[in-house]
KETI-95283 format. One record per residue: residue number from 1; y, z negated, x of N, C-alpha, C, O in turn. Coordinates in steps of 0.2 Angstrom, whole numbers, plus 2048, in hexadecimal, padded with zeros to 3 digits. Layout:
N
NUM,Y,Z,X,Y,Z,X,Y,Z,X,Y,Z,X .
...
This chain:
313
1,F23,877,370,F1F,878,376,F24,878,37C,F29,87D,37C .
2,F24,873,382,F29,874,386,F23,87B,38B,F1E,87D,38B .
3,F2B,87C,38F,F29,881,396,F25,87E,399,F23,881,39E .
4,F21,878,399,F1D,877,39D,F15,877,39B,F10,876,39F .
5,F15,87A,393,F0E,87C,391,F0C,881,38F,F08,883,38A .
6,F11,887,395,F11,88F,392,F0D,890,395,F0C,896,393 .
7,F06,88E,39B,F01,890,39E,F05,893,3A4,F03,898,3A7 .
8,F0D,88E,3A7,F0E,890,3AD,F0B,88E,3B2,F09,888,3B1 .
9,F0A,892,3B8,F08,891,3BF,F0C,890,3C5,F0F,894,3C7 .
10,F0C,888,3C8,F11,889,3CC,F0B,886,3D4,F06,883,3D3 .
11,F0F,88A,3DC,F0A,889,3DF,F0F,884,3E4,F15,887,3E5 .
12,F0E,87F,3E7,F0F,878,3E9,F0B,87A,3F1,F05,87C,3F2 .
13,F11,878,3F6,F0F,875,3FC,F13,870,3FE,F19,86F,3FD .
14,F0F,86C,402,F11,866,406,F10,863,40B,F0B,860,40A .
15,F14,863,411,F12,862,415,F0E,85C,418,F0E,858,414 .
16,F0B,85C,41D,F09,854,420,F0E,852,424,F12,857,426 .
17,F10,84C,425,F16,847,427,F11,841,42B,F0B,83F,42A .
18,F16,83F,431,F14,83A,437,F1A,835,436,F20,836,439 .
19,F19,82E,431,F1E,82B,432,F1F,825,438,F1A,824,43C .
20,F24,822,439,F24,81B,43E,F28,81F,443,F2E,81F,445 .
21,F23,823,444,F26,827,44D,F24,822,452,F27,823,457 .
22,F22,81E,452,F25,818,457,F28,812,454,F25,80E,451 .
23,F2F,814,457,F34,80D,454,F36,80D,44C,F37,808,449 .
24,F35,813,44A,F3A,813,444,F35,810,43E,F34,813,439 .
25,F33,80D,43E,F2F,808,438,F31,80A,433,F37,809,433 .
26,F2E,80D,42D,F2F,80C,426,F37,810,424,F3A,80F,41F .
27,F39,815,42A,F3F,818,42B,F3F,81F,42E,F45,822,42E .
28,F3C,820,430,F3B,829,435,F34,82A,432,F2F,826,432 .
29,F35,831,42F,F30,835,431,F30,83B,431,F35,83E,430 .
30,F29,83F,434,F2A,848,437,F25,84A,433,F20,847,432 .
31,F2A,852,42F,F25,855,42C,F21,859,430,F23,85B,435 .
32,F1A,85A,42F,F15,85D,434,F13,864,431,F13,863,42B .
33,F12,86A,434,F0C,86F,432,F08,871,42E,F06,876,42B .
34,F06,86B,42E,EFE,86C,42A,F00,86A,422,F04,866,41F .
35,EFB,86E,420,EFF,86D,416,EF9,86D,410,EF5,871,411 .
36,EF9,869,40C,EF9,86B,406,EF8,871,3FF,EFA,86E,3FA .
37,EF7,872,3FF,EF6,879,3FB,EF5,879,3F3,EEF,877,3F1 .
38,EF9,879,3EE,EF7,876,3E8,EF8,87D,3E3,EFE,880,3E4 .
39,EF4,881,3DD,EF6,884,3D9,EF6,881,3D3,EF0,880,3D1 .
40,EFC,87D,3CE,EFA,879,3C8,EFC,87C,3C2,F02,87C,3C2 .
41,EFA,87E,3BF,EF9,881,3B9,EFA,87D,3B1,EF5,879,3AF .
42,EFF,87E,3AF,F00,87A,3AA,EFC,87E,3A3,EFF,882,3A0 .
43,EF6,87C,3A1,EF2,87D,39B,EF5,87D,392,EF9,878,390 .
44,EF2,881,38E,EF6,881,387,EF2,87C,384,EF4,87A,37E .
45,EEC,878,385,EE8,873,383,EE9,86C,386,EEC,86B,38B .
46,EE6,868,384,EE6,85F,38B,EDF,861,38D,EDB,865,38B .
47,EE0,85D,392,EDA,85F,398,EDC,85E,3A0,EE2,85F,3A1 .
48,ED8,85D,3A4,ED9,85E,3AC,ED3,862,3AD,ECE,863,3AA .
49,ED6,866,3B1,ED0,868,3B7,ED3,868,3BF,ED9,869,3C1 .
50,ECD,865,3C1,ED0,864,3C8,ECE,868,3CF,EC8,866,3CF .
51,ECE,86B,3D3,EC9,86E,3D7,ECC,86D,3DD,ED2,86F,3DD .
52,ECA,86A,3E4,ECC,867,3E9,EC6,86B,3EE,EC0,86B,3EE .
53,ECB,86F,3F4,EC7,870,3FA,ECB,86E,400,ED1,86C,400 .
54,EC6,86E,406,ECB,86A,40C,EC9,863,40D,EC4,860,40C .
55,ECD,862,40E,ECE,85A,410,ED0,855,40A,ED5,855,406 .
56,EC8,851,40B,EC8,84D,403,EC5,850,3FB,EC6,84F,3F5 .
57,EC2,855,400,EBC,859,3F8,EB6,855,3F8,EB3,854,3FD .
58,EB5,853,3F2,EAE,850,3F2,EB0,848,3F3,EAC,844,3F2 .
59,EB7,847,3F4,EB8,83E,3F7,EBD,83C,3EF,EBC,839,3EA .
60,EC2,841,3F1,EC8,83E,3EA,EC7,83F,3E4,EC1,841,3E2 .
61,ECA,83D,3E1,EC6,83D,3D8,ECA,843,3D5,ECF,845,3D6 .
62,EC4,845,3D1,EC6,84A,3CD,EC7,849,3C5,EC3,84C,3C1 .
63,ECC,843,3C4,ECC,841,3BE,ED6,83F,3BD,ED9,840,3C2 .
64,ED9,83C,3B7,EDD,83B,3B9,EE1,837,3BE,EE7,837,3BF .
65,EDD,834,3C0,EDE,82E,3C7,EE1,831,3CD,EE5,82F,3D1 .
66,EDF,838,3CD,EE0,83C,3D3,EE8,83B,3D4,EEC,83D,3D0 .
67,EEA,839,3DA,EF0,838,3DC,EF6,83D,3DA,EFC,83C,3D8 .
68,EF3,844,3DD,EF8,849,3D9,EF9,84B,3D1,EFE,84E,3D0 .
69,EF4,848,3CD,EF6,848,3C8,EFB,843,3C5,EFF,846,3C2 .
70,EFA,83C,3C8,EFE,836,3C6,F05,837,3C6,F08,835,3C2 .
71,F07,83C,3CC,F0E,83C,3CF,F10,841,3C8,F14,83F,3C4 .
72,F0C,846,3C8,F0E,84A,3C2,F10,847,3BA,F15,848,3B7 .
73,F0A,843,3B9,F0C,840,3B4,F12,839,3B3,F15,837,3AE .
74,F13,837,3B9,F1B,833,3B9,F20,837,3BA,F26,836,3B8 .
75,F1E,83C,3BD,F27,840,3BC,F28,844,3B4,F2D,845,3B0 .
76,F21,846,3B2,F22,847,3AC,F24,842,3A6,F28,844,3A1 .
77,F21,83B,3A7,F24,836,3A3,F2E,833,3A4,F32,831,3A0 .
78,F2C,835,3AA,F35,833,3AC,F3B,83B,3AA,F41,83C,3A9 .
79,F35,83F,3AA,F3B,845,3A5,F3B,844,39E,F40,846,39B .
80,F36,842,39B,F35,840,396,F31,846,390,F32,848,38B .
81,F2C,848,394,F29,84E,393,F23,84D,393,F21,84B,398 .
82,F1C,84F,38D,F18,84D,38E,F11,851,392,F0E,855,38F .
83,F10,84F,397,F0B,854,39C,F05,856,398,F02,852,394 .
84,F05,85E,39A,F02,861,397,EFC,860,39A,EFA,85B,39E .
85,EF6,866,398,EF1,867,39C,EEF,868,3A1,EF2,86E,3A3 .
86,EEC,867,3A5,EEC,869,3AD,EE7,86E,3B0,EE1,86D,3AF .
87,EE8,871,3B3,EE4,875,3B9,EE8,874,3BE,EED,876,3C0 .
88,EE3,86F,3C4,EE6,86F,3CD,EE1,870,3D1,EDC,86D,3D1 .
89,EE2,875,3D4,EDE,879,3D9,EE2,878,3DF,EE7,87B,3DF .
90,EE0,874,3E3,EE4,870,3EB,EDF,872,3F0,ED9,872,3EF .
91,EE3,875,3F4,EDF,874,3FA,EE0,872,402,EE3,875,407 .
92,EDE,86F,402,EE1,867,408,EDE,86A,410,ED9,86D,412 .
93,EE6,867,413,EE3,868,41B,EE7,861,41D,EE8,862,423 .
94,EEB,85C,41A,EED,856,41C,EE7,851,41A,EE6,84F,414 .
95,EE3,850,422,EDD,84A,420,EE1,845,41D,EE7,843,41C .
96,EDA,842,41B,EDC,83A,416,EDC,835,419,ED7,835,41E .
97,EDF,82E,41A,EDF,828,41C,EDF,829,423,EDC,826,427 .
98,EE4,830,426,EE4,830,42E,EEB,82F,431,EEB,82F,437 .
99,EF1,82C,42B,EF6,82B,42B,EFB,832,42F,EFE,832,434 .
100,EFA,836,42A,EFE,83D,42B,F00,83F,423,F01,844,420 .
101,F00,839,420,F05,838,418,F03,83E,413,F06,842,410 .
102,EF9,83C,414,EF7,840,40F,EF8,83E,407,EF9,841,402 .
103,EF9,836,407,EFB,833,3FF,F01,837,3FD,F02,83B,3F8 .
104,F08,835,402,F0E,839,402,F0E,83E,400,F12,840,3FC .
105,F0A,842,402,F09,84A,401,F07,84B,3FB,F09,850,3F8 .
106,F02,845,3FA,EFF,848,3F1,F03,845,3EB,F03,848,3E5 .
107,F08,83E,3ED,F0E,83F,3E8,F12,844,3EA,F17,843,3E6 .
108,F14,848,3ED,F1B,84B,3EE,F18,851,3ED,F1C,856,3EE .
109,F12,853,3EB,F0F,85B,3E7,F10,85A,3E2,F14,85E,3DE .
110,F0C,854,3E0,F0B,852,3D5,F12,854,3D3,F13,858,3CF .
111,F1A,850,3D7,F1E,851,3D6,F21,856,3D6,F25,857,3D1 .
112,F21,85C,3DC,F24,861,3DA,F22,866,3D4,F25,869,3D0 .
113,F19,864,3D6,F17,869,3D0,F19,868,3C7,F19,86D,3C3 .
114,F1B,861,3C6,F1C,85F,3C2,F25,861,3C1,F28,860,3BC .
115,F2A,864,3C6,F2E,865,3C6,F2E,86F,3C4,F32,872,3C0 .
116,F28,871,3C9,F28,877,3C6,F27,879,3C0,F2A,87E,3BE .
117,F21,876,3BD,F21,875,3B7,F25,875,3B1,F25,879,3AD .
118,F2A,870,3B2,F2F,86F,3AD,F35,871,3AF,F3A,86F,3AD .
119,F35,876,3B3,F3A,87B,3B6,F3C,880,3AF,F38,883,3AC .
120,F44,881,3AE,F46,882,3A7,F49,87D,3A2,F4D,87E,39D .
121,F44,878,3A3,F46,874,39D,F48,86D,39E,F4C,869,39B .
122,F43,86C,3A6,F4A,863,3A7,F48,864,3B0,F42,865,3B3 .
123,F4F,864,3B2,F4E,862,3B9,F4C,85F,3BD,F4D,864,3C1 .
124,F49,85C,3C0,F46,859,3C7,F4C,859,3CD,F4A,85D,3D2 .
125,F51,855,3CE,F54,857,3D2,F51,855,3DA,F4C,851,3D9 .
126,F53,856,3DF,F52,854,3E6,F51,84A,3E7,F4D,847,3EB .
127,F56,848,3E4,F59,841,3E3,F55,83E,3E0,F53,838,3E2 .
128,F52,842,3DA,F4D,83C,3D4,F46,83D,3D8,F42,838,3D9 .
129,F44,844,3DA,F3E,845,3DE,F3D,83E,3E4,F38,83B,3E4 .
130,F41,83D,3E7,F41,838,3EC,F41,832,3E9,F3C,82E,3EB .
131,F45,830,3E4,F42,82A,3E0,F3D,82A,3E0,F39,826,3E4 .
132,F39,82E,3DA,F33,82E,3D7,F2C,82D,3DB,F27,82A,3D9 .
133,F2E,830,3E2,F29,82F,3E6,F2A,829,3EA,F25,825,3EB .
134,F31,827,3ED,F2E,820,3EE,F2D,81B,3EB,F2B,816,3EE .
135,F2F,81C,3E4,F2A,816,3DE,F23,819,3DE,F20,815,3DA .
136,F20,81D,3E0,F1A,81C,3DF,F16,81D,3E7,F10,81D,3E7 .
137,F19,81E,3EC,F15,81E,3F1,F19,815,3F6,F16,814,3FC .
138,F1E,810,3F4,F1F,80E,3F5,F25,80D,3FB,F2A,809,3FA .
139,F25,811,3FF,F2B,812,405,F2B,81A,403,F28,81E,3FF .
140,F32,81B,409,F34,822,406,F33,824,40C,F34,82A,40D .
141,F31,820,412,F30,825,41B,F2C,82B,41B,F2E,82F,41F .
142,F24,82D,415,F24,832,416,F25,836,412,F24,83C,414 .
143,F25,834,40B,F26,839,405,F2D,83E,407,F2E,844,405 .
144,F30,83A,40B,F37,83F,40D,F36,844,412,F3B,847,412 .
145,F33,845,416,F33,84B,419,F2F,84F,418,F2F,855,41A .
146,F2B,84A,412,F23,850,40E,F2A,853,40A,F2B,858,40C .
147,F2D,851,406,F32,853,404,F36,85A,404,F37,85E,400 .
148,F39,857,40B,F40,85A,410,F3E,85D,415,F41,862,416 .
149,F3A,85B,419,F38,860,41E,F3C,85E,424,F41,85B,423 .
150,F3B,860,42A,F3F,85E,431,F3D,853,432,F38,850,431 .
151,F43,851,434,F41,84A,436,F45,846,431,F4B,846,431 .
152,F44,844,42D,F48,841,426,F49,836,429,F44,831,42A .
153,F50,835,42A,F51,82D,42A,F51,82B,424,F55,82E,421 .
154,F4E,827,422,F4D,825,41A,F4D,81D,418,F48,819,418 .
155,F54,81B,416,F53,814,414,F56,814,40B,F58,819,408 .
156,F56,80B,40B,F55,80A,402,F5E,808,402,F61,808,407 .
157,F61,808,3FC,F68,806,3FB,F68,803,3F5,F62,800,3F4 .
158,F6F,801,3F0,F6D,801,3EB,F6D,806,3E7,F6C,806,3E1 .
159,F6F,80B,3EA,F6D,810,3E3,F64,815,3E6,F63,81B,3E6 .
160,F62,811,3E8,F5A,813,3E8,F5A,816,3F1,F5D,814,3F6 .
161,F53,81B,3F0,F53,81E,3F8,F58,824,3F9,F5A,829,3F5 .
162,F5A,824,401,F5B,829,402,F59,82C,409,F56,828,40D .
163,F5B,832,40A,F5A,834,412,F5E,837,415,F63,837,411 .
164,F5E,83B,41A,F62,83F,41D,F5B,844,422,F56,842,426 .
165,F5C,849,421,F59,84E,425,F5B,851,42D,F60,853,42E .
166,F56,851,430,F5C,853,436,F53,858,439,F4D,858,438 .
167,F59,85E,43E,F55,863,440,F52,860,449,F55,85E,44E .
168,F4C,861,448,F4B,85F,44F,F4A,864,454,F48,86A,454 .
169,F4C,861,459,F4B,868,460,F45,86D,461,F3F,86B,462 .
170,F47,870,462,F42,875,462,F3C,874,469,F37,877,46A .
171,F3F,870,46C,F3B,86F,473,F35,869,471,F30,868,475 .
172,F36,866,46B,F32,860,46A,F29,865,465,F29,869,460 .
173,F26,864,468,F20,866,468,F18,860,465,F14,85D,469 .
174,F18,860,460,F12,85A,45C,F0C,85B,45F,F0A,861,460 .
175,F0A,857,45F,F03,859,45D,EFF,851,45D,EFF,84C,461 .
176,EFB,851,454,EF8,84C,453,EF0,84C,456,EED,852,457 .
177,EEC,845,458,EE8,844,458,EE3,840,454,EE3,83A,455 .
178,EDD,844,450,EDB,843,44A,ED7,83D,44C,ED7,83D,452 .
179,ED4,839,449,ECC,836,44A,EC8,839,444,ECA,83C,440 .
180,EC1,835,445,EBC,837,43F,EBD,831,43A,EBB,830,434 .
181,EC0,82D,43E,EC0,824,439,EC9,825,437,ECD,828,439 .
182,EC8,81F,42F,ECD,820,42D,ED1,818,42C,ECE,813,42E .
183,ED6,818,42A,EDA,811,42A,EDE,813,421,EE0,818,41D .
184,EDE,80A,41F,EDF,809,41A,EE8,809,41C,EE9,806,421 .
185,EED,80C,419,EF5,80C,41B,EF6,805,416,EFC,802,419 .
186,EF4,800,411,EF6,7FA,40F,EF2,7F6,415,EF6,7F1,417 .
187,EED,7F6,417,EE9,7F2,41D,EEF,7F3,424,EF2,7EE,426 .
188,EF0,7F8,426,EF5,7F8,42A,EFD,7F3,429,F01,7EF,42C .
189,EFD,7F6,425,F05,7F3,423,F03,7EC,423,F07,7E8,425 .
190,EFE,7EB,421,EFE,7E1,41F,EFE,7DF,426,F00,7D9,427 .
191,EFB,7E3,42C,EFB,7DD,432,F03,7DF,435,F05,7DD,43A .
192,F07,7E3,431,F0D,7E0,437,F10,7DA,435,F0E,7D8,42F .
193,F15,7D6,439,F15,7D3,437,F1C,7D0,431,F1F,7D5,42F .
194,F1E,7CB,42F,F26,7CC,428,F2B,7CA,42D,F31,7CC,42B .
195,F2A,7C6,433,F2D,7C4,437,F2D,7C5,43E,F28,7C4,441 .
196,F34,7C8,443,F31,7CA,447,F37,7C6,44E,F3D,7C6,44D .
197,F34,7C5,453,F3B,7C2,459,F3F,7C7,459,F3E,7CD,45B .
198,F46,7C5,458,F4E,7C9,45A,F4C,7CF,460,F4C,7D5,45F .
199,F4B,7CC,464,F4B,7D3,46A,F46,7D9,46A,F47,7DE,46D .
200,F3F,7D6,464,F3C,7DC,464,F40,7E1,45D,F40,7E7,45C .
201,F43,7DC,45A,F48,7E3,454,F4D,7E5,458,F50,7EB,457 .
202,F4F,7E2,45D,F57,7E6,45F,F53,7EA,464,F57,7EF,467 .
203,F4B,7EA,467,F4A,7F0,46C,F47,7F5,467,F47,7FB,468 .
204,F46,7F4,463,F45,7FA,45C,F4C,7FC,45A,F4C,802,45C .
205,F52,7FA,457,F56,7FC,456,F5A,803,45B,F5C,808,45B .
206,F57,7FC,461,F5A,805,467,F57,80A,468,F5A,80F,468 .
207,F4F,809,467,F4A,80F,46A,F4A,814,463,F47,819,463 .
208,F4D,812,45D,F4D,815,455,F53,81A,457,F54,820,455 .
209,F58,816,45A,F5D,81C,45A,F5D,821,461,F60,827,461 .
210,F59,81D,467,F58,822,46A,F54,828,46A,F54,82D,46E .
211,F4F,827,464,F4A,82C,461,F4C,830,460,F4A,835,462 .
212,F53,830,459,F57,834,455,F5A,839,45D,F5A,83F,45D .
213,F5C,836,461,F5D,83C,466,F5B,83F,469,F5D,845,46B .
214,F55,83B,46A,F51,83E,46E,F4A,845,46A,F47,84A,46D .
215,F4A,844,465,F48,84A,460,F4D,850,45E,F4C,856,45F .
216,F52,84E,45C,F58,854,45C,F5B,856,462,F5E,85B,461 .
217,F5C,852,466,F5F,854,46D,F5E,855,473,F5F,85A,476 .
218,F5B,851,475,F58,84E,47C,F4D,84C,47E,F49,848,480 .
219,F4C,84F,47D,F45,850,47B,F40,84C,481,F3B,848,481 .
220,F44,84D,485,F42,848,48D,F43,840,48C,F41,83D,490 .
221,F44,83F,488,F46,837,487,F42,835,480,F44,831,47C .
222,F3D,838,480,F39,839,47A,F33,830,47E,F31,82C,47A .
223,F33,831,482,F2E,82D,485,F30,825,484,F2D,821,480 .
224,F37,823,488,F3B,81F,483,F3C,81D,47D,F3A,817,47A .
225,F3F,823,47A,F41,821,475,F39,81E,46E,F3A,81A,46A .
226,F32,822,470,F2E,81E,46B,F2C,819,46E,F26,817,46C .
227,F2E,815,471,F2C,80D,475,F2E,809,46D,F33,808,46A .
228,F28,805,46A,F2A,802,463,F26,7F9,466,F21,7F8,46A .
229,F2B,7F4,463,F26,7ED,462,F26,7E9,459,F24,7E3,457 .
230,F27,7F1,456,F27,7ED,451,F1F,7EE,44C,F20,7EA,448 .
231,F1C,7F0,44C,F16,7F4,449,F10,7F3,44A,F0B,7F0,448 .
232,F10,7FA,451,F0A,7FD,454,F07,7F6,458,F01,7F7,457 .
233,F07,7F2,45C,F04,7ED,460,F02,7E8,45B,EFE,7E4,45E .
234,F03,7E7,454,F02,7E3,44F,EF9,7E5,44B,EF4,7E2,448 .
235,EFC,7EB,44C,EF6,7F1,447,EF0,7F1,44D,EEA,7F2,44B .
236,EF1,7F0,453,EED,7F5,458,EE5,7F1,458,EE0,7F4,45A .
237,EE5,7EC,456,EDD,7E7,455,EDB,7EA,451,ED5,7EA,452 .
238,EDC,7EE,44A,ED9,7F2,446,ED6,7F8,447,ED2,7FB,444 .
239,EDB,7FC,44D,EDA,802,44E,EDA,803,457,EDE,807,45A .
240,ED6,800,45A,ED5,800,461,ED3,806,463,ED5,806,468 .
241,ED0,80D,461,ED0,810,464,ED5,812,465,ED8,814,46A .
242,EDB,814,45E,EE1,816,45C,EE5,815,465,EE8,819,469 .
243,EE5,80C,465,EEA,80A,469,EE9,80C,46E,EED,80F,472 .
244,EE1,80C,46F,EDE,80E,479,EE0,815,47C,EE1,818,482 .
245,EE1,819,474,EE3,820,476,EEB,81F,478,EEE,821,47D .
246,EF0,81E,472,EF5,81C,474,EF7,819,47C,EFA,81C,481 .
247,EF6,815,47C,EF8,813,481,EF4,816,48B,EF6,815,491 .
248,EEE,81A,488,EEE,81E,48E,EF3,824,490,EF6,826,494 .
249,EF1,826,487,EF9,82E,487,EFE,829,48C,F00,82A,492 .
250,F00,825,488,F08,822,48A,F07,820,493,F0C,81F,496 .
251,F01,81F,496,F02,81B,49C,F03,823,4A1,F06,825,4A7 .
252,F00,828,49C,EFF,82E,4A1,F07,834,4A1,F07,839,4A4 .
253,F0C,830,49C,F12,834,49B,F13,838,495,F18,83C,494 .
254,F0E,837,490,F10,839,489,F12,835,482,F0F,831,47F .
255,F17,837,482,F1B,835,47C,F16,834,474,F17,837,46E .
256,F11,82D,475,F0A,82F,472,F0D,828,46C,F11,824,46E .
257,F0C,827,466,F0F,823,461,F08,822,45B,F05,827,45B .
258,F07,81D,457,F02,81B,453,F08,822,44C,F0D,823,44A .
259,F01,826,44A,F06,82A,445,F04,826,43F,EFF,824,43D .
260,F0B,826,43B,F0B,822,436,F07,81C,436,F07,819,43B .
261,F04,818,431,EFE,812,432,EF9,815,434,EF4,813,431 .
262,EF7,818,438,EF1,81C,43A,EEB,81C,438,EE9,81A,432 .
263,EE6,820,43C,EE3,81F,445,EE6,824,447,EEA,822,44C .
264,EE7,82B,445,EEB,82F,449,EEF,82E,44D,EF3,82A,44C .
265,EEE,832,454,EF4,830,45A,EFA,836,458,EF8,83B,454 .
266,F00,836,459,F03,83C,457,F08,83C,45F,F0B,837,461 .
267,F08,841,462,F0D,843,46B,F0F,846,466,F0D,84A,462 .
268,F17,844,46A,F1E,847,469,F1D,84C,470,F22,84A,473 .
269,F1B,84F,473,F1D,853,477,F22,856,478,F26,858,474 .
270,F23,858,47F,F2A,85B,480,F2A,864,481,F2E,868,481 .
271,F24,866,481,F23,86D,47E,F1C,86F,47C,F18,86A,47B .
272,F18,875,47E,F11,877,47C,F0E,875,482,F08,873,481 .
273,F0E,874,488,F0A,874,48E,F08,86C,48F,F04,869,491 .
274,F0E,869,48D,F0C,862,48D,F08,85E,488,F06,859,488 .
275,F08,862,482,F02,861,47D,EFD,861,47F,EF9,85D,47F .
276,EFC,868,482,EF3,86A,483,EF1,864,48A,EEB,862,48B .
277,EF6,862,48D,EF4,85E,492,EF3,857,48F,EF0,852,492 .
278,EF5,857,48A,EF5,84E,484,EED,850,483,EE9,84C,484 .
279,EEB,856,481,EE6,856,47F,EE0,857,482,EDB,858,47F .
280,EE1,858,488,EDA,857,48E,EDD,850,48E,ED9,84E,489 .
281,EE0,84B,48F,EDF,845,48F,EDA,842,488,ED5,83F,488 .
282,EDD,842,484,ED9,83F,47F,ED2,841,47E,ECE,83D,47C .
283,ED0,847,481,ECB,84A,480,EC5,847,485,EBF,848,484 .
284,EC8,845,48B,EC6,840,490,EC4,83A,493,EC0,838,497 .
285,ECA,835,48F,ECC,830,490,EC8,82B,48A,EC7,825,48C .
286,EC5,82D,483,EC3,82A,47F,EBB,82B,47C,EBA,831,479 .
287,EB7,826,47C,EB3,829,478,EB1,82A,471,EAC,82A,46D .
288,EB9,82B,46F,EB9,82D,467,EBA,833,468,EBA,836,46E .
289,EBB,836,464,EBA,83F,464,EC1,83E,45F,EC1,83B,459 .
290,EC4,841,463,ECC,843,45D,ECE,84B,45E,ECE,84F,463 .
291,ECF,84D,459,ED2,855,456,ED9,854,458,EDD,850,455 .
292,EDC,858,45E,EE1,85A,45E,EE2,85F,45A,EDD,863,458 .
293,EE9,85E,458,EEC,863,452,EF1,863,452,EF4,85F,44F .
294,EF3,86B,457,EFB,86D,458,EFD,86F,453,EFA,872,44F .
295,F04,86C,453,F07,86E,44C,F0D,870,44E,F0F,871,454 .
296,F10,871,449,F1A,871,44C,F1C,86D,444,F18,86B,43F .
297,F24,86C,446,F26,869,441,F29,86E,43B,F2D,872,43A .
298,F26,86B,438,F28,86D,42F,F31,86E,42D,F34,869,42E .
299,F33,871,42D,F3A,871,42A,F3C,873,424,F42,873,421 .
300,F35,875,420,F39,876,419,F39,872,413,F3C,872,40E .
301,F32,86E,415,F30,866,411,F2B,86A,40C,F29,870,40E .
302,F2A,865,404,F26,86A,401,F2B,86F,3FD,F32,86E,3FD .
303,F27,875,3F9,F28,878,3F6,F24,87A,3F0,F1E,878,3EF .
304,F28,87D,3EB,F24,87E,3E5,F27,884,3E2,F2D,884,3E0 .
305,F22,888,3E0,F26,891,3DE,F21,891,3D8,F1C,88D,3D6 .
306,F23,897,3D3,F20,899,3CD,F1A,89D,3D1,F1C,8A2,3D4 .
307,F15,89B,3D0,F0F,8A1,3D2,F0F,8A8,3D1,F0D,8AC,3D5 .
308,F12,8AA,3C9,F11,8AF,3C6,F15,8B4,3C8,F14,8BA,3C9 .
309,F1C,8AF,3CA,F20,8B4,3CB,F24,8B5,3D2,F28,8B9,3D3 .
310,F20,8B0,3D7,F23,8B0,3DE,F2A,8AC,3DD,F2D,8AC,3E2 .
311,F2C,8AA,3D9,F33,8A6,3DA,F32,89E,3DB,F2E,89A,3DA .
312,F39,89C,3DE,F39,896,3E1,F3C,890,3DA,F40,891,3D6 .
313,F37,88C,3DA,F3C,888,3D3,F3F,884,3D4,F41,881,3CF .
């Protein structure tokens, strides 16, 4: 009998993440506030039980298909251990298909949990965690800050993904705007396009690195630096109210960007008073009804502790 079918309790948070930022395509992403909530329970018999409240009760399946499980069961097959019984009781506040990397989120719980779990008897290190997750969520833009926490740069090598984490300025202030409609994140991705003219990658290349400073450094050049042509104008015939808001944020001086594949809007604001003013605009400007939802930025990514005993695994 492994440590993972002692009837241990491990409890699983993770954050929501806003990848793209703008310019950084498929390379930047910010961890956000709002989180996840997982108690998974490793049973002495086979079996699931699932219980889901929040965001996506009554929608996601409660069978093995459920995404948090899947993750669990490949990190368990890649430690070479065979998963046990299950008890996951989650409870969600990153909406679904709003592009705030609620899939991300749900592999990089299955994973921890399945790391907590078999905590004592095979590792889960930092390194295999971020493979695992972007072999099954496909890119690694936001599985890594769901991860890591803060603003994670994430590109491929040959020896698989990696990132770097970096602390963002304390002056930089989020805040997402939700809709009630959702977007498909593979529908998105298919309309950008495989090919794109020189000048609009090298005006990406600058505003990607202008961003890195303007998040850690320079907060006033936030407006700049999310100027993107690689992405968001490709997407926007999909998601027109998405763009009409965007671009009114952006006409009136808000640092306003498509969050991840969207519809959510996500403002990089340059502190609290200029959110609340993003947010009488939106609230004005659109006849879509969008939930502002001030966040700050995440710094610690996910975690996963023993339930029983308060300890970090």
């Amino acid at each position: 009998m492994t440590v993972a079918t002692a009837e241990r309790t491990v409890a699983v948070r993770v954050p929501a993440t806003s990848a793209n930022l703008g310019p950084g395509f498929d390379t930047l992403g910010l961890a956000l506030s709002s989180y996840d909530d997982l108690l998974v329970t490793a049973l002495p018999e086979p079996g699931l039980e699932i219980v889901v409240s929040g965001e996506g009760a009554g929608e996601v399946p409660t069978d093995a298909s459920h995404l948090v499980v899947r993750a669990m069961a490949y990190a368990f097959d890649a430690a070479g251990r065979p998963m046990p019984g299950i008890r996951l009781v989650a409870h969600n506040t990153i909406p679904h298909g709003r592009g705030m990397g609620s899939s991300g989120a749900a592999v990089v719980a299955g994973l921890l949990a399945a790391k907590g779990l078999l905590a004592g008897d095979v590792e889960l290190t930092s390194d295999v965690l971020l493979r695992l997750a972007t072999e099954l969520e496909g890119h690694p833009d936001n599985v890594a800050p769901a991860l890591f926490g803060g603003l994670t740069i994430a590109w491929m090598d040959e020896n698989g993904p990696q990132h770097k984490k970096l602390l963002v300025h304390r002056g930089v202030a989020p805040v997402v705007f939700v809709p009630d409609f959702t977007m498909s994140t593979s529908v998105a991705r298919g309309l950008a396009p495989l090919q794109v003219p020189r000048e609009d990658a090298v005006f990406n290349v600058s505003r990607s690195a202008l961003l890195i400073a303007a998040l850690t450094q320079s907060p006033e050049l936030l407006m700049a630096a999310t100027e993107d042509k690689l992405h968001q104008s490709y997407r926007a015939q999909a998601m027109p109210a998405t763009d009409a808001l965007v671009r009114e944020l952006r006409a009136r001086g808000f640092a306003a960007v498509v969050s991840g594949a969207g519809p959510s809007v996500l403002v990089l604001a340059d502190g609290p008073g200029q959110r609340l003013a993003a947010a009488e605009v939106a609230a004005s400007v659109s006849d879509t009804p969008w939930e502002p939802r001030m966040l700050a930025v995440d710094v610690k990514g996910g975690t996963v502790r023993n339930h029983t005993e308060g300890a970090t695994a």
